[in-house]
N, C-alpha and C positions, 0 to 999 in steps of 0.2 A: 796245327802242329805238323800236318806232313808238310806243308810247302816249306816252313822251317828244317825241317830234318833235308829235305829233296833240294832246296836253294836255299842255305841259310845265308846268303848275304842280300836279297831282297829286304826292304823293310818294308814290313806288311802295316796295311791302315785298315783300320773297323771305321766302313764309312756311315755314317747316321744320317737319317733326315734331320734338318730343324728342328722340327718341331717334335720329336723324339728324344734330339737333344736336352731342348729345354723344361719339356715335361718329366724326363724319366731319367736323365743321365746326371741328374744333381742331386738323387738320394743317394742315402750312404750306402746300401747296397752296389748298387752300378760302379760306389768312386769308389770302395773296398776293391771291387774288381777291375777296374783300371790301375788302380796303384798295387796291387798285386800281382799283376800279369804284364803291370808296365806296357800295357797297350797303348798303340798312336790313335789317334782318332781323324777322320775326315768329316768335316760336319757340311751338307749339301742344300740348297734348296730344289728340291724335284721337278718343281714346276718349271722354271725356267734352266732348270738343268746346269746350274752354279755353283763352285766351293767356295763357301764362305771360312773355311778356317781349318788351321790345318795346325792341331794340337799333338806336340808332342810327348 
């Protein structure tokens, strides 16, 4: 919320690991709070240090 108020023309990403992604980011929980707060997502692999996918 501050980087929004201090630079609201950035657009901000909530970046996840993988495998964070796919274990935890597709209950309804999580998607209630992405489709609520219209969050961007960056989905990463860590290990090789890669963006796999970049949901808007």
């Amino acid at each position: 919320m501050v980087l929004e108020k201090i630079e609201p023309y950035r657009i901000l990403y909530l970046a996840i690991p993988v495998t964070a992604y796919q274990s935890f980011f597709w209950r309804d929980l999580p998607q209630l709070a992405i489709q609520t707060y219209r969050l961007k997502l960056m989905v990463y692999e860590p290990k090789n240090e890669v963006i796999l996918q970049w949901i808007e």
